[in-house]
C-alpha positions in Angstrom: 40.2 -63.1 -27.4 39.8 -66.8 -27.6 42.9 -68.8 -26.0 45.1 -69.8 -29.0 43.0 -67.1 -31.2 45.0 -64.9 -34.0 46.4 -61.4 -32.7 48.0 -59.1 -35.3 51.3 -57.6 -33.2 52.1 -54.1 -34.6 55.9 -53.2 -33.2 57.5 -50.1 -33.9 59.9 -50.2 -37.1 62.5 -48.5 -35.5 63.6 -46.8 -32.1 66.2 -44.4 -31.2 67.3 -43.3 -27.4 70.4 -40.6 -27.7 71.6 -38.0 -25.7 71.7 -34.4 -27.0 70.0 -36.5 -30.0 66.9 -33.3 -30.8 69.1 -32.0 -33.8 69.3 -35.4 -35.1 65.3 -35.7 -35.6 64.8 -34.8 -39.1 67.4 -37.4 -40.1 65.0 -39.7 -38.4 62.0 -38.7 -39.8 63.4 -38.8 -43.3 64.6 -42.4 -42.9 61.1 -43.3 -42.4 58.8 -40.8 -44.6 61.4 -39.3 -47.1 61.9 -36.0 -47.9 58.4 -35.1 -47.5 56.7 -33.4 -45.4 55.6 -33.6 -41.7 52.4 -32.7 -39.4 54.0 -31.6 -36.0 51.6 -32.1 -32.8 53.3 -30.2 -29.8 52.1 -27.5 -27.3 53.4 -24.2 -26.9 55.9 -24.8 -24.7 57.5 -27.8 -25.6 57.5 -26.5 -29.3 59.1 -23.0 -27.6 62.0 -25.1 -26.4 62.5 -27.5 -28.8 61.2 -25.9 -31.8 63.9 -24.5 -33.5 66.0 -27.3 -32.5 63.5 -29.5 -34.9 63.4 -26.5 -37.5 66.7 -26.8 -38.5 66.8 -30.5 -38.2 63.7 -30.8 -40.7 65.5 -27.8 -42.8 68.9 -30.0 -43.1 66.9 -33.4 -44.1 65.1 -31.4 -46.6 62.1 -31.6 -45.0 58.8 -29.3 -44.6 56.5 -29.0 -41.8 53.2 -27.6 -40.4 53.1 -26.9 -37.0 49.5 -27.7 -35.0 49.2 -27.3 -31.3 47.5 -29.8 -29.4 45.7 -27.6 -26.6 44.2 -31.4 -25.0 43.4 -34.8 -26.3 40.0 -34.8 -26.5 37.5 -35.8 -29.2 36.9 -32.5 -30.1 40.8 -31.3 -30.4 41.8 -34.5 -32.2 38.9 -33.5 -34.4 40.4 -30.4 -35.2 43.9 -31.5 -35.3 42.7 -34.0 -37.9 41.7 -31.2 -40.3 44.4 -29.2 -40.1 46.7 -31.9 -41.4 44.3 -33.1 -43.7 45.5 -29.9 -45.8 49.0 -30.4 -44.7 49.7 -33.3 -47.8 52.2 -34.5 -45.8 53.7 -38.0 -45.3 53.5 -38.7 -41.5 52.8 -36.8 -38.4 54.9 -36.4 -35.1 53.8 -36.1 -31.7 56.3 -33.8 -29.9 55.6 -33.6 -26.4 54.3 -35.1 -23.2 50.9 -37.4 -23.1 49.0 -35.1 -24.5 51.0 -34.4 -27.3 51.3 -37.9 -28.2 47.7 -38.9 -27.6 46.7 -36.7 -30.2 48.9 -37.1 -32.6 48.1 -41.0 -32.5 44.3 -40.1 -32.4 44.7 -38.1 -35.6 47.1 -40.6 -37.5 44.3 -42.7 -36.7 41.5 -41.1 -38.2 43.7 -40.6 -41.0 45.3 -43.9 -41.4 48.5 -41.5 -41.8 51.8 -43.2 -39.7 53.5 -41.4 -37.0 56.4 -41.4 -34.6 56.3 -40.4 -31.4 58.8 -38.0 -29.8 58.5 -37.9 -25.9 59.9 -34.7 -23.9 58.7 -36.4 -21.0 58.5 -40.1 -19.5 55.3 -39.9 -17.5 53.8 -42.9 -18.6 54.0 -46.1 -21.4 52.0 -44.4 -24.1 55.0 -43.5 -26.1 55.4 -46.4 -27.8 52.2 -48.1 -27.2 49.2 -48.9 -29.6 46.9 -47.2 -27.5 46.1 -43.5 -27.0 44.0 -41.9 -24.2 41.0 -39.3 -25.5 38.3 -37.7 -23.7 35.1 -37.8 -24.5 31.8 -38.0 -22.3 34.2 -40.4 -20.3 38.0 -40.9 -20.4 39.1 -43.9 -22.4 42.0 -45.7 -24.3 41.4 -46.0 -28.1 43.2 -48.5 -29.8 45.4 -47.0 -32.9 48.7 -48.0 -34.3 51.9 -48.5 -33.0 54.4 -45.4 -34.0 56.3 -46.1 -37.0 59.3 -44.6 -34.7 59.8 -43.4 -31.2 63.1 -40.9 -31.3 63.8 -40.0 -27.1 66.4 -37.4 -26.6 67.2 -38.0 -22.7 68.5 -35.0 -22.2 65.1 -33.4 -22.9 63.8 -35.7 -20.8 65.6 -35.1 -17.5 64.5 -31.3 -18.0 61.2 -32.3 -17.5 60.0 -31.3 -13.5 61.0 -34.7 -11.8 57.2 -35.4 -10.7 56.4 -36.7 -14.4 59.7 -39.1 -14.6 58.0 -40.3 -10.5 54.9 -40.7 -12.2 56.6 -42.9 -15.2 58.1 -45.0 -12.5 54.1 -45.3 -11.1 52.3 -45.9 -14.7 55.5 -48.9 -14.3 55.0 -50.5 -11.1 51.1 -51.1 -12.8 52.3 -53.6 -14.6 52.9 -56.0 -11.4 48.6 -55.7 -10.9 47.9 -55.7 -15.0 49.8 -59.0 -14.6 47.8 -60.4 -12.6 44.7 -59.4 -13.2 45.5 -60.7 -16.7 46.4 -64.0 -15.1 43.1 -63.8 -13.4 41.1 -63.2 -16.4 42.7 -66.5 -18.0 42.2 -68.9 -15.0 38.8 -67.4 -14.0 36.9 -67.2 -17.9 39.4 -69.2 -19.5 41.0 -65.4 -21.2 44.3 -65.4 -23.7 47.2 -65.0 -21.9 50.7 -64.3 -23.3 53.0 -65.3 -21.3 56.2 -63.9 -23.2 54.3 -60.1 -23.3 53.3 -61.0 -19.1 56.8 -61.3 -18.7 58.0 -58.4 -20.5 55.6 -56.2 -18.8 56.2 -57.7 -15.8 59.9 -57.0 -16.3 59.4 -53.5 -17.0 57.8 -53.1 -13.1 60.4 -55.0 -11.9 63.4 -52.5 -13.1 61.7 -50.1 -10.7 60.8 -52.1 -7.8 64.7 -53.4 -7.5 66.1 -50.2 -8.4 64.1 -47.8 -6.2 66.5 -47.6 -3.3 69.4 -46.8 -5.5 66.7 -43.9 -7.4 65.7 -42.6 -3.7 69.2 -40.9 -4.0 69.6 -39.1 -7.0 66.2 -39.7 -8.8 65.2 -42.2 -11.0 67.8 -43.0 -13.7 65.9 -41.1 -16.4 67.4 -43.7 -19.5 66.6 -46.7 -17.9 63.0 -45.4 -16.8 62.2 -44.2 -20.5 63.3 -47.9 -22.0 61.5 -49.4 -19.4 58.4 -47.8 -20.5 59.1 -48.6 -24.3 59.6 -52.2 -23.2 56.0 -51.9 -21.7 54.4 -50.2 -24.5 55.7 -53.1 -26.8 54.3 -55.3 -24.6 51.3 -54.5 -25.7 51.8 -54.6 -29.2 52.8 -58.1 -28.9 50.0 -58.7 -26.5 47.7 -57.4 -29.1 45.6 -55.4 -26.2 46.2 -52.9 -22.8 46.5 -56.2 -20.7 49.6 -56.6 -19.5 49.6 -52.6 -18.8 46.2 -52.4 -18.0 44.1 -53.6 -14.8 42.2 -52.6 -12.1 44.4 -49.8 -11.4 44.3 -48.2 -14.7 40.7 -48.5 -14.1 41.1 -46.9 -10.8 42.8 -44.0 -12.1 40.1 -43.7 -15.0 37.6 -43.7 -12.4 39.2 -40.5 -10.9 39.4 -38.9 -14.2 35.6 -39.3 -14.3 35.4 -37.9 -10.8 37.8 -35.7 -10.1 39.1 -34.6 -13.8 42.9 -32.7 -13.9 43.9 -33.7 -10.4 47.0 -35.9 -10.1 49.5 -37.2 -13.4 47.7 -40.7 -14.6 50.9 -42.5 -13.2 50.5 -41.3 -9.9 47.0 -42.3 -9.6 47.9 -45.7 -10.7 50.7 -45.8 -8.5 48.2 -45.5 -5.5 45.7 -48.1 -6.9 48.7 -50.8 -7.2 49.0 -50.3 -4.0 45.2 -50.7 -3.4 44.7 -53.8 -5.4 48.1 -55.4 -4.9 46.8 -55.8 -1.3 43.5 -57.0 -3.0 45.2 -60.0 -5.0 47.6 -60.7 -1.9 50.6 -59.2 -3.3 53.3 -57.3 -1.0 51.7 -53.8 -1.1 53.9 -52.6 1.0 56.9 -53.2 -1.0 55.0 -51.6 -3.7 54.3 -48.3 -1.9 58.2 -48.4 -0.2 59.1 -48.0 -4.2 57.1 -45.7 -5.2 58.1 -43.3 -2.2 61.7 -43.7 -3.2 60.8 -42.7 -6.4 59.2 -39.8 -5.3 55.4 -40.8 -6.5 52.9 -40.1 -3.7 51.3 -43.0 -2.0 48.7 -41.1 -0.3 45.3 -39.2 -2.0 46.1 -36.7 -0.2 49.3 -35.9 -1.6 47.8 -35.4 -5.0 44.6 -33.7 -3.9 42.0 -36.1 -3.5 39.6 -36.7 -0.8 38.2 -39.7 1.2 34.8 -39.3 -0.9 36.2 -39.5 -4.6 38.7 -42.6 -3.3 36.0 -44.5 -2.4 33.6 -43.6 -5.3 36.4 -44.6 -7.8 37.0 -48.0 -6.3 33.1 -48.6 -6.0 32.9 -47.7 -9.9 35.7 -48.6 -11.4 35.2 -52.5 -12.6 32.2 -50.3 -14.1 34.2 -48.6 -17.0 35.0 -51.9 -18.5 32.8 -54.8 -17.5 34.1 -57.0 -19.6 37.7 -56.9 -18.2 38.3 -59.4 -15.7 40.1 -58.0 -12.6 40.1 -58.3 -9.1 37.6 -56.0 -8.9 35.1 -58.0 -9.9 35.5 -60.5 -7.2 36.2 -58.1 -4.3 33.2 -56.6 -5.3 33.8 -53.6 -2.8 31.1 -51.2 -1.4 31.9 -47.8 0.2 32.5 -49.3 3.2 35.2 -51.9 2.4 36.5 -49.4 -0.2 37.1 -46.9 2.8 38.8 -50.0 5.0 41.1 -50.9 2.0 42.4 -47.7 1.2 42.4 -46.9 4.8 44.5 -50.2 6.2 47.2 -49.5 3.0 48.1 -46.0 3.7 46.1 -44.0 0.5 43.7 -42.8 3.0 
């Protein structure tokens, strides 16, 4: 994008964060589709605890539904998912779940130009409100889609959520602080757009977690202020008009390990580690950054999310490689194995 070039910002209409709020969703959903009816995306699980919760909900709005399980998000099961609600007729789909969940039902409502809301059961990272969803293919990648017509959080179903993926939340949040400024890069370097309002709320969004970790080492982290710190980030976005001020070399990192090592470690907590890794890159106190995330309770070491020295290393070598075009610090630290080993060896991930 050119500096000073028009960017369409897509924000979500309307956003509701309760507490004990589940029985309230069809309410919700009517405001925004009428008394239609809805395409639910969920897994088994969530939809075995939730479920009837949302039954009756729909039932009192007036509302219909179609359940369709979302077994992954890649092309193929979005593909599926797709057809399915394609003889649905309804008005708008919801994504009730965790990532994967979401991912797909902002893939499908995609494919469909159809609107959705998203309805988190878990905070593990800032897709819930972003204009980006994460499907597999040949090689993991973000597609760009809309912004949810509505987000609708029920806290209390989020803190019943195993505590890694809230950890992980706080991880896919302290990214923002190397998104930034590789962002910041990008602009001084090729002469990139950068916004500063969406840089700062990003930026912000990190820095709820990094002065708050102490006070989270003690209880956990606070599981309302996590999940409106990663809506704050996902609008950044939409303002931004792109992934950047969410999005850098570590995002990259962790897509990398998708690539290499597929289904070990939450995405948060493999961006956590390569904040660490490129915060020391850019000269930024990477040791603050990996004193958070260990309050938090994200791991700060491969090891402690089942990674090796081999598939470190061959993620940092490749990473600037999934997305030439995106200026990071990558590009100029232009690591081989051997430097890759020394930098995740001197800051504590190997």
């Amino acid at each position: 994008m050119a500096p000073g070039g028009p960017h369409s910002m897509e924000l979500p209409r309307r956003i509701v964060i309760g507490e004990g709020n589940m029985p309230e969703i069809g309410g919700f959903l009517a405001s925004l589709a009428g008394a239609g009816a809805v395409s639910l995306v969920s897994g088994p699980q969530v939809r075995s605890a939730v479920g009837s919760m949302v039954e009756e909900s729909l039932r009192e709005a007036g509302m219909t539904w179609v359940w369709h399980e979302a077994a992954d998000s890649t092309a193929g099961s979005v593909g599926r998912i797709q057809e399915e609600i394609r003889a649905d007729h309804s008005g708008i789909i919801a994504g009730i779940g965790g990532g994967r969940s979401v991912d797909a039902a902002k893939a499908a409502a995609a494919g469909l130009d159809m609107p959705y809301v998203s309805v988190p059961t878990a905070a593990s990272h800032d897709g819930m409100a972003s204009p980006f969803a994460s499907v597999r293919g040949e090689r993991p990648h973000s597609v760009v889609v809309s912004a949810p017509l509505g987000v609708f959080v029920d806290i209390e179903v989020i803190r019943r959520a195993p505590a890694r993926l809230l950890a992980s939340g706080c991880g896919d949040l302290v990214a923002n602080i190397i998104a930034v400024s590789d962002w910041r890069l990008g602009h001084e370097r090729i002469g990139e757009y950068y916004g500063i309002y969406s840089a700062s709320l990003a930026r912000m969004s990190a820095n709820i977690v990094m002065e708050n970790a102490a006070a989270f080492a003690e209880g956990g982290p606070d599981a309302r202020v996590v999940v409106e710190a990663l809506i704050s980030a996902g609008v950044a976005s939409c303002i931004a008009g792109s992934s950047r001020p969410c999005s850098g070399a570590e995002h990259l990192f962790s897509h990398a390990l998708d690539r290499i090592a597929p289904g070990r470690g939450l995405h948060g907590e493999k961006c956590g580690l390569g904040s660490i890794m490129m915060a020391e890159l850019h000269g930024l106190d990477w040791e603050g950054i990996a004193g958070a995330l260990r309050d938090v309770g994200a791991p700060t070491s491969a090891a402690q999310v089942g990674l090796g020295e081999a598939e470190v290393v061959e993620a940092l070598c490749i990473a600037q490689e999934l997305r030439p075009e995106r200026y990071t610090i990558l590009r100029e630290a232009n690591l081989d194995r051997d430097s890759a080993r020394d930098l995740a060896g001197r800051t504590g991930v190997l």
